[in-house]
C-alpha positions in Angstrom: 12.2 250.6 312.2 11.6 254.2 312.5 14.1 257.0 312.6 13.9 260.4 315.1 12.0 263.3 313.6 14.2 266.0 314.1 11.7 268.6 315.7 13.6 271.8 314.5 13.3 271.0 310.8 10.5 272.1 309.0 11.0 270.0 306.3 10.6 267.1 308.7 6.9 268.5 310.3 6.1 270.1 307.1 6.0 265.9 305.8 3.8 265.4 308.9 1.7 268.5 308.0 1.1 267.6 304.4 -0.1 263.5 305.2 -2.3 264.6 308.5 -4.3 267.1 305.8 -4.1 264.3 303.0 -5.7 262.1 305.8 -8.7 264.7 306.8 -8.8 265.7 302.9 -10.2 261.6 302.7 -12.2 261.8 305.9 -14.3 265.1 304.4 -14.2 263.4 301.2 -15.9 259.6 302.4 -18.1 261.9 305.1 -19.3 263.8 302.2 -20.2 260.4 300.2 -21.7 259.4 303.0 -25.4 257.9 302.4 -28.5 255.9 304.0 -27.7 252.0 304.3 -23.7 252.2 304.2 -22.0 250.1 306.5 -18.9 250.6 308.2 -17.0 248.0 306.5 -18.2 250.0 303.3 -16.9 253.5 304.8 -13.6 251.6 305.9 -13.0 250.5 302.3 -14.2 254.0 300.6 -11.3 255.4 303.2 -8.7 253.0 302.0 -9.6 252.9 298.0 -9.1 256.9 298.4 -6.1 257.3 300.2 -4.2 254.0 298.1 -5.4 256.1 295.1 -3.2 259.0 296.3 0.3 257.0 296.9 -0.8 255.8 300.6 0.6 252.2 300.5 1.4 251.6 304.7 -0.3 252.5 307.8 0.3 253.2 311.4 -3.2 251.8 311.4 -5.8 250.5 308.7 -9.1 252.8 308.7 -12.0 252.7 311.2 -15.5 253.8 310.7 -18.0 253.5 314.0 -22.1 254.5 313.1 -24.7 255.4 316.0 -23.6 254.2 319.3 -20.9 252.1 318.7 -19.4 256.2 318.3 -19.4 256.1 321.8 -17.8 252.0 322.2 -21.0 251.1 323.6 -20.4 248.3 325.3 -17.1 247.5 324.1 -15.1 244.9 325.8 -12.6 243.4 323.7 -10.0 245.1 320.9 -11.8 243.3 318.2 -14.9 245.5 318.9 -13.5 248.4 317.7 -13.3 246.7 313.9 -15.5 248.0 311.3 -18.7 245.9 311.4 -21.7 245.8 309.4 -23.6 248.6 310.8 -25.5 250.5 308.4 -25.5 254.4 308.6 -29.3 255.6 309.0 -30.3 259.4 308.9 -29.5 261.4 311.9 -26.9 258.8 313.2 -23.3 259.9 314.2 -20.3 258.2 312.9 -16.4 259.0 313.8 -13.9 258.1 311.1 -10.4 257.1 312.3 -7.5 257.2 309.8 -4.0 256.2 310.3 -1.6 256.6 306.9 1.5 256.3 306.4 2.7 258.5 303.6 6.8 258.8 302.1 7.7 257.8 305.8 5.8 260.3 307.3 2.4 259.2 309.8 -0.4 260.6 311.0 -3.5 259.4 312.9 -6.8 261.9 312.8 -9.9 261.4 313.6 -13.3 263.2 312.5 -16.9 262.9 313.7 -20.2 263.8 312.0 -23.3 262.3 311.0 -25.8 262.3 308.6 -27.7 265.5 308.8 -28.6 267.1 312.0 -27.4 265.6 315.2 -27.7 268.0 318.1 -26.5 266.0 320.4 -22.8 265.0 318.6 -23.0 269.3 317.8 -22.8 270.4 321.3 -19.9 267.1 322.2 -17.8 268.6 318.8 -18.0 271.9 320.0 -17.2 271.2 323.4 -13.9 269.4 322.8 -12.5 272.9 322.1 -12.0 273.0 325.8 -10.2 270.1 326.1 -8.3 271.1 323.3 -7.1 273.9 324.8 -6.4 272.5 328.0 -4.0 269.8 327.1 -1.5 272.3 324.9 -2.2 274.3 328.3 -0.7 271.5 330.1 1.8 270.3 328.3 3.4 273.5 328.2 3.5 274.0 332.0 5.0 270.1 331.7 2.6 268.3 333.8 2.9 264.8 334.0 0.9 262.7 331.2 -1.0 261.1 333.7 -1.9 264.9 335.2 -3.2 266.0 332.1 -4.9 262.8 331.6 -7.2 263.2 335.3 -7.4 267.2 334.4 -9.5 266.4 331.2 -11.6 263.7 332.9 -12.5 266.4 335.4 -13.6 268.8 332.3 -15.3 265.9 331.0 -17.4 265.7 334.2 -17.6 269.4 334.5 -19.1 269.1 331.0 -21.5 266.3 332.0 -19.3 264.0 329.6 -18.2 260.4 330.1 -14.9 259.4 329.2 -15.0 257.1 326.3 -10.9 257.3 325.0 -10.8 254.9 328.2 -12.2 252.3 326.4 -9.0 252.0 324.0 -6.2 249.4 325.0 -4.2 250.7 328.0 -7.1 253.6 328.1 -4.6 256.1 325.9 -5.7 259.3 325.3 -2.6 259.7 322.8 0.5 258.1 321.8 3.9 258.7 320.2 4.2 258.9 316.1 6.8 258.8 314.1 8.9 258.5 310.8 9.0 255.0 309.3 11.3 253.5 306.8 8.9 252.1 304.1 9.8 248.4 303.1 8.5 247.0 299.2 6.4 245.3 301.2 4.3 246.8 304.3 2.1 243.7 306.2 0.0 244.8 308.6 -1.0 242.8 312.3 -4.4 242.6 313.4 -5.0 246.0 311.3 -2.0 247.8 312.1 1.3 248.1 310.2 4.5 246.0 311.0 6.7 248.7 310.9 4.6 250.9 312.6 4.4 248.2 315.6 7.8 247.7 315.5 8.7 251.8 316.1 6.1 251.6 319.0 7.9 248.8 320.6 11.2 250.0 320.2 10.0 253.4 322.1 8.0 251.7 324.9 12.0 249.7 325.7 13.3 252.7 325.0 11.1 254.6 327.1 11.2 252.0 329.9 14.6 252.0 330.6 14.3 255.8 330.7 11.5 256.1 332.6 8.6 257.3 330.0 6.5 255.4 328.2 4.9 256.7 324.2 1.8 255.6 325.5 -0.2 258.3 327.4 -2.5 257.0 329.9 -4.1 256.9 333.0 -1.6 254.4 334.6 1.5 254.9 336.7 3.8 254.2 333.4 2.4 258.1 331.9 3.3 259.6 335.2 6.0 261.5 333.8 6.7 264.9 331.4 5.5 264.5 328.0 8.7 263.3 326.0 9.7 265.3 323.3 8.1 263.9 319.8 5.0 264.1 317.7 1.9 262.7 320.2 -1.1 261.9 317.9 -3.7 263.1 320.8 -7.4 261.9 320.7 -9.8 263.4 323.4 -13.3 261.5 322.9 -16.2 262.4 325.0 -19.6 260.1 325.0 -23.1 261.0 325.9 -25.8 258.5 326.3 -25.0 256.6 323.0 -23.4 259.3 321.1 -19.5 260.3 320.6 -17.4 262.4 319.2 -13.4 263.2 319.1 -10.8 264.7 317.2 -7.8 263.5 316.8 -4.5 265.4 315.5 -0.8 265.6 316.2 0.9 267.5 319.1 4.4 268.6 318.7 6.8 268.8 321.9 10.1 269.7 321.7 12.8 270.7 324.2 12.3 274.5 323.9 12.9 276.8 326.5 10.5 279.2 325.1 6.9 278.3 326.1 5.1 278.8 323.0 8.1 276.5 321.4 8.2 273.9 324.0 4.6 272.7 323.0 2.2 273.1 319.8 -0.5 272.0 317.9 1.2 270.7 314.2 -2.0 272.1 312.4 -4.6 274.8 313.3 -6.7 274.7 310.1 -8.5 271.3 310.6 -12.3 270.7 310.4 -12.9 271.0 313.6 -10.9 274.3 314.4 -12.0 275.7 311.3 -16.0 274.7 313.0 -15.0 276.7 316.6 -13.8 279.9 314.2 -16.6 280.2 312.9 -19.0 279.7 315.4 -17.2 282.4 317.2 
């Protein structure tokens, strides 16, 4: 079950604010533990043991680490793919972690990319995604269809030489809809993502299908629509001959008339904005 965030309080984003940081405070922390020989499954659990050790007892989804080109779902085929595996980090390799906690109700879903020491390659993708960064709050303000947006930044990614690796995610989403949930004593979790989490998404995609919009933003016929108001967790991920990168943070849309209201970025001091200022 999961309850409407009501857009124009900001108690209610300053909750989202506070457990997307707690979520990229872990992702610098693991990166930054980082070593030669760790496998995923190891940086999966180092992600978990820090965030249960700060309250973190649910999740929209449990943690994902991907090492050298399995950053840029190499070959991926099947959902089960995208499970940590028993990769080991070497010097030089890329890695994306992908967090999803759920923290007093409140959810967020980041991503962050890095590797271990120089990687020239995964530089130039992180400091490209600025664009596409830019382009989608663009976008969404002007309240072009999902499905818009979602062709406009697989043309930058061409422009840019790119290929378009978010496709390789179920129903190719470049984002989807978060949201409050009530926390149970208990919080199972399916196939690494949690029950009552699930259960919010379903209840949006009837919701939105009887409406006509879908909380799943993707290149199909079912995003062709406005973004709905709500908090998207958007994840632009660009790949380049075995390497990937992405960031992944929460959008908020609301109903506002005004343009710079309508549409906004929940966070501008992240990792990787804090990376384009000062390269600047």
């Amino acid at each position: 079950m999961t309850t409407a965030v009501t857009l124009g309080s900001p108690a209610g984003l300053r909750g989202f604010r506070q457990v997307q940081r707690l979520a990229y405070e872990c992702a610098e922390d693991v990166a930054a533990r980082l070593t030669p020989g760790v496998t995923e499954r190891e940086a999966a659990r180092m992600q978990r043991e820090y965030l249960r050790g700060r309250g973190v007892r649910d999740w929209f989804h449990l943690p994902f680490a991907w090492f050298g080109d399995r950053t840029a779902f190499t070959d991926f085929r099947i959902p089960l793919q995208f499970f940590p595996t028993n990769r080991r980090l070497e010097p030089g390799m890329p890695f994306i972690l992908d967090l999803a906690p759920v923290h007093e109700g409140y959810t967020a879903d980041i991503g962050y990319s890095g590797s271990l020491g120089e990687n020239p390659v995964q530089e130039r993708l992180m400091d490209d995604l600025e664009a596409h960064r830019e382009l989608i709050l663009r976008e969404v303000r002007e309240r072009r269809s999902l499905r818009e947006i979602y062709q406009d930044v697989d043309r930058l990614m061409a422009r840019q030489g790119y290929a378009n690796r978010h496709r390789a995610y179920p129903f190719g989403v470049i984002a989807h809809k978060v949201d409050r949930v009530v926390q149970r004593r208990f919080s199972p979790h399916l196939f690494g993502f949690g029950v009552q989490s699930l259960k919010g998404l379903v209840s949006d995609a009837l919701h939105g299908h009887r409406d006509g919009w879908s909380p799943l933003w993707s290149p199909y016929r079912f995003s062709d629509h406005p973004p709905q108001p709500g908090l998207w967790a958007v994840e632009p991920h660009l790949g380049f001959r075995g390497t990937g990168a992405k960031f992944e943070e929460i959008l908020v849309v609301t109903d506002s008339r005004d343009q710079a209201e309508s549409a906004f970025w929940l966070d501008d001091d992240l990792p990787h904005t804090r990376r384009w200022a000062e390269g600047k």
